[in-house]
PATILO-570867 format. One line per field, with one value per residue (C-alpha): residue number from 1; x, y, z; residue in one letter. Coordinates in steps of 0.25 Angstrom, whole numbers, plus 5000, padded with zeros to 4 digits. Layout:
num: NUM,...
c1: X,...
c2: Y,...
c3: Z,...
residu: a,...
***
This chain:
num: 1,2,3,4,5,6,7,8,9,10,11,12,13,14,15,16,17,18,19,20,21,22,23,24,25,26,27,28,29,30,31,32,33,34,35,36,37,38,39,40,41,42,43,44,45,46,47,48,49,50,51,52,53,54,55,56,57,58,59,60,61,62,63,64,65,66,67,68,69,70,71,72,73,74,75,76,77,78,79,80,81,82,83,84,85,86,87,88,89,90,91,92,93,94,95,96,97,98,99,100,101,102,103,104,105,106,107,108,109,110,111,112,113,114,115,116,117,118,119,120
c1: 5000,5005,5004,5011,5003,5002,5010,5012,5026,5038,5046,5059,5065,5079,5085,5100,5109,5123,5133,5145,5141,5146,5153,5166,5176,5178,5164,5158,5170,5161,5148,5135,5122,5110,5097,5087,5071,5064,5051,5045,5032,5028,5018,5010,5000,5002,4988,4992,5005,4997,5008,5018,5031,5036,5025,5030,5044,5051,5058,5068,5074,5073,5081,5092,5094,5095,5106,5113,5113,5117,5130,5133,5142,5147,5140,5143,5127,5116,5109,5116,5112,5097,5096,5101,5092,5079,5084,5085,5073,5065,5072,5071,5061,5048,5046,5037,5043,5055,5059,5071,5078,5093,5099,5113,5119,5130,5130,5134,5123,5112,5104,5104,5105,5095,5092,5078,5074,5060,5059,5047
c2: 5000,5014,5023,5036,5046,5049,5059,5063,5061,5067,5057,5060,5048,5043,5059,5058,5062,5062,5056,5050,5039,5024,5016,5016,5029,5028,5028,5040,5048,5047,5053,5043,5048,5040,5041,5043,5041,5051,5051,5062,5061,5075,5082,5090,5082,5087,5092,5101,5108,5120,5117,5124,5117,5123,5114,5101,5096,5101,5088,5095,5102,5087,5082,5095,5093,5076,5079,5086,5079,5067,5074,5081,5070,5056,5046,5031,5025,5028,5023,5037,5046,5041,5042,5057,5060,5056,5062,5075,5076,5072,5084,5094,5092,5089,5074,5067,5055,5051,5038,5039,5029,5030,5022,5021,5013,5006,4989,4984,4976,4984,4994,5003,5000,5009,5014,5019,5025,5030,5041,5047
c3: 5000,4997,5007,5000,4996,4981,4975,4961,4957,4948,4939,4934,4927,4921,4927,4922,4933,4932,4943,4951,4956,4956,4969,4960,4963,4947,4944,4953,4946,4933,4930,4926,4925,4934,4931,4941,4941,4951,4956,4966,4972,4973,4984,4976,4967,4952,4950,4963,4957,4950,4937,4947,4947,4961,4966,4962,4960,4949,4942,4935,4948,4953,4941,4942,4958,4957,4946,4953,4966,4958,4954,4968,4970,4967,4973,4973,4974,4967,4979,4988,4975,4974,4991,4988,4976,4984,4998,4988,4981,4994,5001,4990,4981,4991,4984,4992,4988,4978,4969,4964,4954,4951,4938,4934,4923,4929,4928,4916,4909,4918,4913,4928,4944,4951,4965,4969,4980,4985,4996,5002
residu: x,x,x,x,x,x,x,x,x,x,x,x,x,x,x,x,x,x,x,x,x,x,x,x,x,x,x,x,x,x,x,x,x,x,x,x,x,x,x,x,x,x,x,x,x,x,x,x,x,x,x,x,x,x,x,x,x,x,x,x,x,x,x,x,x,x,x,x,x,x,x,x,x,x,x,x,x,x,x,x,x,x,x,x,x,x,x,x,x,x,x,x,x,x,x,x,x,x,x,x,x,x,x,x,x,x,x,x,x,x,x,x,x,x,x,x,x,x,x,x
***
């Protein structure tokens, strides 16, 4: 049984975002680029917002501001930068709740590994 309340939500997916990242010394020294899917549960229904963008959560700002914490600095899991990601747009963006998926292309014959992560 679900016992969270609805919320209309803001998907933002396969967002590029370059980084330095890997266990090895001589792989954090490169930059990749992950991608991340992003889903924020807003709390203002849509019908609600008047079509006034200070009332909702404005995806390109989210996209600008998870770039650039992804390139702060070098991190050696994707599991510490997705942690960081959802801690952020909890805290500064007013989500209600956050899912976030982070790929990166790394195994030989694997398409991607992922992390998710889902924060109220």
């Amino acid at each position: 049984m679900n016992t969270l309340p609805l919320a209309d939500e803001i998907h933002l997916h396969g967002l590029d975002l370059p980084v330095q990242i890997g266990v090895p010394e001589e792989e954090r020294a490169a930059w990749q680029t992950l991608q991340a899917d992003v889903i924020l549960s807003v709390a203002t229904r849509f019908e609600e917002l008047g079509d006034e963008i200070d009332r909702t959560i404005d995806y390109s700002a989210v996209a600008n501001r998870l770039r650039a914490l992804a390139a702060e600095r070098p991190r050696r899991l994707i599991e510490t930068l997705a942690t960081e990601m959802t801690a952020c747009l909890l805290a500064e963006f007013g989500a209600l709740r956050v899912s976030v998926t982070l790929r990166k292309r790394i195994l030989p014959g694997c398409d991607h590994v992922a992390v998710h992560l889902i924060r109220p």
